[in-house]
N, C-alpha and C positions, 0 to 999 in steps of 0.2 A: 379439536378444530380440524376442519377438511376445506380441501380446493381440490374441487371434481371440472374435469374437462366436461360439460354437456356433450358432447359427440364422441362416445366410445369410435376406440378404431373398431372399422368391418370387420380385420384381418385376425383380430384379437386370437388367440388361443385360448384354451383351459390354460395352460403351461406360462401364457402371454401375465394371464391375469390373476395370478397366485401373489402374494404379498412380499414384496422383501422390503430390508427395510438397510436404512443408513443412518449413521453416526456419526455427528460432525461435531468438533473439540478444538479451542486456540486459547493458544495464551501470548498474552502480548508484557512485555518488558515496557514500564512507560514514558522511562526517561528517553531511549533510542527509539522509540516507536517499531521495534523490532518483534515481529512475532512468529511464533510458531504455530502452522494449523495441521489437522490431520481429518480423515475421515476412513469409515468402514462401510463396504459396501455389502451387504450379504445376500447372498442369494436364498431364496426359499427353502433350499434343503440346509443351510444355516453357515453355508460354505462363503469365504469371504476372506480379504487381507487387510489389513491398514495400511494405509498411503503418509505420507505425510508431506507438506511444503514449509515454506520460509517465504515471507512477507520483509521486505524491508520498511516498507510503508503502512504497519497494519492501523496506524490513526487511532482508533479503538476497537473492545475485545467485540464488539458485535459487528463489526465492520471486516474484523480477521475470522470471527465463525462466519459470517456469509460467504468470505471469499473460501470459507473449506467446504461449505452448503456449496458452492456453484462448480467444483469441480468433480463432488462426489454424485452431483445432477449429470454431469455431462459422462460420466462413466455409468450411472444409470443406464442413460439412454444407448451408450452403447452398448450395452449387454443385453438391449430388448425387456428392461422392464416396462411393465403399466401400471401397477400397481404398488406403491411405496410409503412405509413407515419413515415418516424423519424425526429423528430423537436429539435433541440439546439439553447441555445440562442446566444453560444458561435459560430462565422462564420468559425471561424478555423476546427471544428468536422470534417463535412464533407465531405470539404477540404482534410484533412488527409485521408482518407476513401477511396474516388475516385482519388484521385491527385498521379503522380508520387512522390516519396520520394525527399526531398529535404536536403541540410546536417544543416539549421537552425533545422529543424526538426525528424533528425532521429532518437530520440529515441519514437520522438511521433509517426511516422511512423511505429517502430517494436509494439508497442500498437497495432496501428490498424491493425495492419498482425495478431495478434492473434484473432480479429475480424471477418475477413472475410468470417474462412467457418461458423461462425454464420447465416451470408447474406446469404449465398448461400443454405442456405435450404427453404429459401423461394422461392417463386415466382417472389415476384418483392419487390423492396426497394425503398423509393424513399424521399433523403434528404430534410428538410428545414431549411435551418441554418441562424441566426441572428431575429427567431421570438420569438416574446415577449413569456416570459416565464409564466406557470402557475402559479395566485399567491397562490393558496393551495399549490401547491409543490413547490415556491420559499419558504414557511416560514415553511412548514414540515422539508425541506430541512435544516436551517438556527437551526429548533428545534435537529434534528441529529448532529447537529457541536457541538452544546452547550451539549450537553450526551456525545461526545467524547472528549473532554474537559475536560469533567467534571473528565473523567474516566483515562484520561491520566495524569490529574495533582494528582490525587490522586495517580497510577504509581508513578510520580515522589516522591510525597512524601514517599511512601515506599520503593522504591530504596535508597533514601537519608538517610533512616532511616538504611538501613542494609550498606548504604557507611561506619555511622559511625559506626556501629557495627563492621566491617571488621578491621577499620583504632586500635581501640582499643585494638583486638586483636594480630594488625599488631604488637605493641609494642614491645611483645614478643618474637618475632623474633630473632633470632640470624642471620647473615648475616658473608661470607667470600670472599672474592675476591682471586679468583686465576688467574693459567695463562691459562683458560680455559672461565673464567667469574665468574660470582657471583655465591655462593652456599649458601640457606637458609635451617635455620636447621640442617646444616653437610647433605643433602642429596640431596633436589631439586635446579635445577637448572634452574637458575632466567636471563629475561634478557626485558628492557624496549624497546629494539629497534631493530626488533618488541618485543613486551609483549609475554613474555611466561613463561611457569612453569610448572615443572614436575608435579604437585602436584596433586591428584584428582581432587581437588575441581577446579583445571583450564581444566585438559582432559577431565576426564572422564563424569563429570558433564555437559559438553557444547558438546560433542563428536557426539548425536544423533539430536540438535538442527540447522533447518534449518537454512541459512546464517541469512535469514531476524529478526528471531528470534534471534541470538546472538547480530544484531546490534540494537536490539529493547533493551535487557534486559543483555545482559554479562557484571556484573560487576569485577574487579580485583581482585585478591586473597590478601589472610594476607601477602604473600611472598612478592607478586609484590609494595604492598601499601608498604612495608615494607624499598624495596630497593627502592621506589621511595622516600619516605620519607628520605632515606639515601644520596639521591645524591641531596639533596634541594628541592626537588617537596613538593609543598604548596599547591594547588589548585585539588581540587578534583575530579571537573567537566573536569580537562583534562586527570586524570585518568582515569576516565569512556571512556571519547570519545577516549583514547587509546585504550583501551578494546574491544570495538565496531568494533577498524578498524581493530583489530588483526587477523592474519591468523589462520584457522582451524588448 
């Protein structure tokens, strides 16, 4: 499969327009949605290093190799290639890339739409999908999951840590039902479905926080733990996950 620019650059060289080629490799943990990605950039004379990141959001593993396909794009282009091999070991990548949209896959499809004018500044592209994977950058790769891991479970631990802090102070709460909803405090107003609260610590605080970021890290207020607590909620972990899904 190939994605050719029609308009070679003017400026091109021999040296410009020599072949190199790239390796992009992820593995994603699926309970955390944590993933590890890496890629190899190589140059012509076959000279090259492995990279690697950590995704906390990799969603899925085609969605965590695009994101290692787009940064080993953008270090292409700064080393002045034109010409580039891109290798996956996953057959689906490139597929998506060149293939019309199908509806098994159309969110992997909008991935690869933010992809393409990557491609098109090259000269020429030209996929290999299902080959063996590099084993430096399979286990660089495999070492970046195990760092975000590492770094997400200790997250969780301190989330959990300020959960109980919140639920402690929830106690104090005072709580009133009227014919409008629940009022905490005699002032904010409270309500579990959807979660909301007048309260700073639920607007103002989360107010400038991209989506992704709220459903990574918003936990519920004193209010909220407050009246959840009130109307039998036991379970803390579905606090949060309210929280997360709550509208801006």
């Amino acid at each position: 499969m190939m994605l050719r620019d029609p308009r070679p650059s003017p400026r091109a060289s021999s040296v410009d327009r020599e072949e190199w080629s790239l390796d992009a490799a992820a593995v994603l943990e699926r309970r955390t949605r944590v993933a590890g990605i890496g890629w190899r950039l190589r140059a012509p004379d076959g000279s090259g290093s492995v990279r690697t990141g950590t995704l906390r959001h990799g969603r899925t593993l085609i969605y965590s190799e695009f994101a290692a396909l787009r940064r080993g794009l953008a270090q292409a282009q700064r080393s002045g290639c034109r010409r580039l091999v891109v290798r996956f070991s996953d057959p689906h990548a490139a597929r998506l890339l060149t293939a019309a949209p199908t509806p098994r896959w159309r969110g992997a499809h909008r991935s690869a739409l933010e992809i393409v004018p990557q491609l098109r500044r090259f000269d020429q592209v030209r996929f290999e999908s299902g080959a063996p994977t590099d084993p430096e950058l399979t286990r660089a790769v495999g070492e970046a999951l195990d760092s975000g891991l590492r770094t997400a479970t200790d997250r969780e631990e301190e989330q959990t840590r300020s959960l109980e802090a919140v639920v402690a102070r929830a106690r104090a709460v005072t709580l009133e039902e009227g014919s409008e909803g629940w009022v905490a405090n005699g002032r904010y107003r409270v309500s579990l479905d959807p979660m909301r609260c007048d309260c700073p610590s639920w607007t103002a605080r989360w107010a400038g926080v991209p989506i992704a970021g709220r459903r990574a890290g918003r936990l519920p207020c004193k209010h909220l733990v407050a009246l959840a607590l009130r109307v039998g909620g036991t379970v803390p972990s579905d606090w949060v996950a309210m929280a997360r899904r709550a509208p801006p």
